[in-house]
C-alpha positions in Angstrom: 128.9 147.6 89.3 130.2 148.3 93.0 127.9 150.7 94.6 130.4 152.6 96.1 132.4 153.9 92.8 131.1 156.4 90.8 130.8 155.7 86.9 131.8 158.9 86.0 135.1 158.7 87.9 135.4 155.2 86.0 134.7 156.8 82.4 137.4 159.4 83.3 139.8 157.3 84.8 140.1 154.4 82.0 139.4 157.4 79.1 139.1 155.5 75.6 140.1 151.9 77.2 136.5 152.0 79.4 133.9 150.9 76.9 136.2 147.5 76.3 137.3 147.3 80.5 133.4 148.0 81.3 132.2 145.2 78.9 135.1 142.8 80.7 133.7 143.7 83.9 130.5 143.2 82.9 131.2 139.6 81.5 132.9 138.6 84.9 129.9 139.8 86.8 128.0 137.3 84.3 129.6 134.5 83.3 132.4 134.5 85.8 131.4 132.6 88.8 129.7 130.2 86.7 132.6 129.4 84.8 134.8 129.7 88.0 136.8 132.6 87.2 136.0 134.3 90.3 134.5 132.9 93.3 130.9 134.2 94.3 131.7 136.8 96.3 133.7 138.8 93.9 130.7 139.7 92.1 129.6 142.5 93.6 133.3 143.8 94.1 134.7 143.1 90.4 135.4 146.9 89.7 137.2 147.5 92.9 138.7 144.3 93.7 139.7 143.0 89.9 139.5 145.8 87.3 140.8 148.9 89.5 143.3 146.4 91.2 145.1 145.3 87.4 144.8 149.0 86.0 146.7 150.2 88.9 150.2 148.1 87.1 149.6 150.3 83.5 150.9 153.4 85.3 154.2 151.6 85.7 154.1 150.1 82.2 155.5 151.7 78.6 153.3 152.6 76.4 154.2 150.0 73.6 156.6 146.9 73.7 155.8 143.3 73.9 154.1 141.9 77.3 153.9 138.8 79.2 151.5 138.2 81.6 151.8 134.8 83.4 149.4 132.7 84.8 146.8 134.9 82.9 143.4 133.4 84.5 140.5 135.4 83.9 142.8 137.7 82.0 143.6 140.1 85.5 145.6 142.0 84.9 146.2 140.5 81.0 143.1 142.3 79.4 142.7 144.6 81.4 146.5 145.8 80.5 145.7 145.3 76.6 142.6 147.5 76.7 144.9 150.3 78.5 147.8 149.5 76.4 146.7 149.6 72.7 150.0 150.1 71.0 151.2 146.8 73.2 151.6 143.6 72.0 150.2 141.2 75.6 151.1 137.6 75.4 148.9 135.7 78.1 150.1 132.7 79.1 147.8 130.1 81.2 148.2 126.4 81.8 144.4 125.9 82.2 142.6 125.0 79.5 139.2 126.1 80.5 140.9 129.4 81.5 142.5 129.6 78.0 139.2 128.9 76.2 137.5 132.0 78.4 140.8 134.2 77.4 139.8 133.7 74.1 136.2 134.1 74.2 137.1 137.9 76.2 139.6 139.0 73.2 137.0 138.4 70.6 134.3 139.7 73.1 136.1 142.6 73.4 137.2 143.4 70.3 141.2 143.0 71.7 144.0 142.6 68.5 146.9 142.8 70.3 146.5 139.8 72.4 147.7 136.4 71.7 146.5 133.5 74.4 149.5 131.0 74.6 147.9 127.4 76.8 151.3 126.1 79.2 153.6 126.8 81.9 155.6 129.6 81.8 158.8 127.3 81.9 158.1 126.0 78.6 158.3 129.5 76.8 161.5 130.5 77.8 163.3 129.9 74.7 160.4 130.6 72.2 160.7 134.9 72.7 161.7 137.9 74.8 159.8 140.2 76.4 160.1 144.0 77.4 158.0 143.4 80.1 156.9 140.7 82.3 153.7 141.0 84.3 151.7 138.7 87.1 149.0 139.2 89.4 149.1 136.7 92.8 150.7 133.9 91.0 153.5 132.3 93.8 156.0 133.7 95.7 158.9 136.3 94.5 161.3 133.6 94.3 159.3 130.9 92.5 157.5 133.9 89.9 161.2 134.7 89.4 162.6 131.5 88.0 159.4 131.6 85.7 159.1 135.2 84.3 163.0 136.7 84.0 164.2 134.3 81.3 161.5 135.8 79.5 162.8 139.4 80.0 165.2 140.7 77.1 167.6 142.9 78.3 166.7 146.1 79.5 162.8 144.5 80.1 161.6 144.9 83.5 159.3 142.8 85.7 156.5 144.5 87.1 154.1 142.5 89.0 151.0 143.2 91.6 151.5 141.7 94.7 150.6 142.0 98.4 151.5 144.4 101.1 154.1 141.6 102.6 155.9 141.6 99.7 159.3 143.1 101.1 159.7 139.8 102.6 159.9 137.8 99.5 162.8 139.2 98.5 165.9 138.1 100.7 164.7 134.3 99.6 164.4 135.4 95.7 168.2 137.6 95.8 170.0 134.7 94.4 167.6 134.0 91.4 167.3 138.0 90.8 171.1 137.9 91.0 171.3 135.4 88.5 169.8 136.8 86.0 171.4 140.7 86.5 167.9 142.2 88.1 168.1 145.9 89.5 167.3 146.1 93.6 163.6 145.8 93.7 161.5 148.7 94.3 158.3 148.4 95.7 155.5 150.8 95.2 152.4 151.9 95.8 149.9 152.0 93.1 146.8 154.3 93.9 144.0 154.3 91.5 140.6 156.7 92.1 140.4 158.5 95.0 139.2 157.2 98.9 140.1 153.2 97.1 143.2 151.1 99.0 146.7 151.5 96.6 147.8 148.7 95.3 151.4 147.1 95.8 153.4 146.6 92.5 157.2 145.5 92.3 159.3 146.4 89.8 162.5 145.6 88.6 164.8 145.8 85.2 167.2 143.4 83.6 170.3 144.5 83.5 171.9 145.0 80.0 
């Protein structure tokens, strides 16, 4: 675990979600560079820089509906989401099979039933269901992520993804895309987890509908 955070301020912050998130972090810290999930040095910084970094999207999320998180990877912030989201249904969607096969692996490990690992490219899900909620965690650019996650959105669903502090620049290039398909005016916001730890930047925005 990262020295720095304290495990009671963990326990407290993820309430009945930690034992499942804890085991996840614990699994990354183990398996994860071997199976090249994270690089090598992540490991010591999995709470802070992975697990704190996906929680700090649930805030912003409803307690139930269905979700889709694209270009799932280790499952940040997929599983992370479904442990803090029990009454969710999370779709992960991943075009790596070796990804897809650890995916797997972490919903059994954990004990996760409302998670369904899908193996492809967003594109080829966009007439196969609708989401309330689409989610991503540094997949591509605002413009690109767009054309892949809003035909998934219903109407009404919102995309809410984690992205970097330079994100306010992605979106003049992605206006004609979020026009397209009836998207509010983004809103970028800060996303602060436990206390003295960097916020994290999430943008969020709703189908019109």
């Amino acid at each position: 675990m990262d020295e720095a955070l304290d495990q009671d301020a963990l326990r407290a912050y993820f309430g009945d979600a930690y034992p499942q998130v804890s085991q996840f972090a614990a699994e990354l810290a183990s398996q994860g560079e071997v199976r090249g999930m994270i690089g090598p040095r992540e490991i010591d910084k999995i709470w802070e820089r992975h697990i704190l970094n996906s929680a700090a999207i649930v805030q912003f999320l409803p307690a139930q509906g269905t979700f889709v998180d694209i270009g799932s990877g280790a499952g940040l912030p997929g599983l992370v989401i479904a442990a803090m989201r029990p009454a969710a249904s999370l779709v992960l969607i991943e075009p790596m099979e070796r990804r897809c096969i650890w995916l797997v692996e972490m919903v059994e490990t954990l004990g996760l039933t409302n998670v369904e690992v899908k193996r492809g490219r967003a594109e080829e899900f966009h007439d196969a269901f609708e989401a309330d909620v689409v989610t991503s965690r540094a997949v591509a650019a605002l413009e690109k992520l767009a054309r892949w996650s809003l035909p998934l959105l219903a109407p009404g669903g919102e995309l809410v993804i984690l992205k970097g502090r330079s994100v306010a620049a992605e979106i003049e290039p992605a206006r004609k895309v979020l026009k397209k398909f009836k998207m509010s005016e983004p809103e970028i916001l800060e996303a602060a987890t436990l206390p003295g730890l960097e916020s994290t930047t999430v943008l969020r925005s709703r189908r019109k509908g």
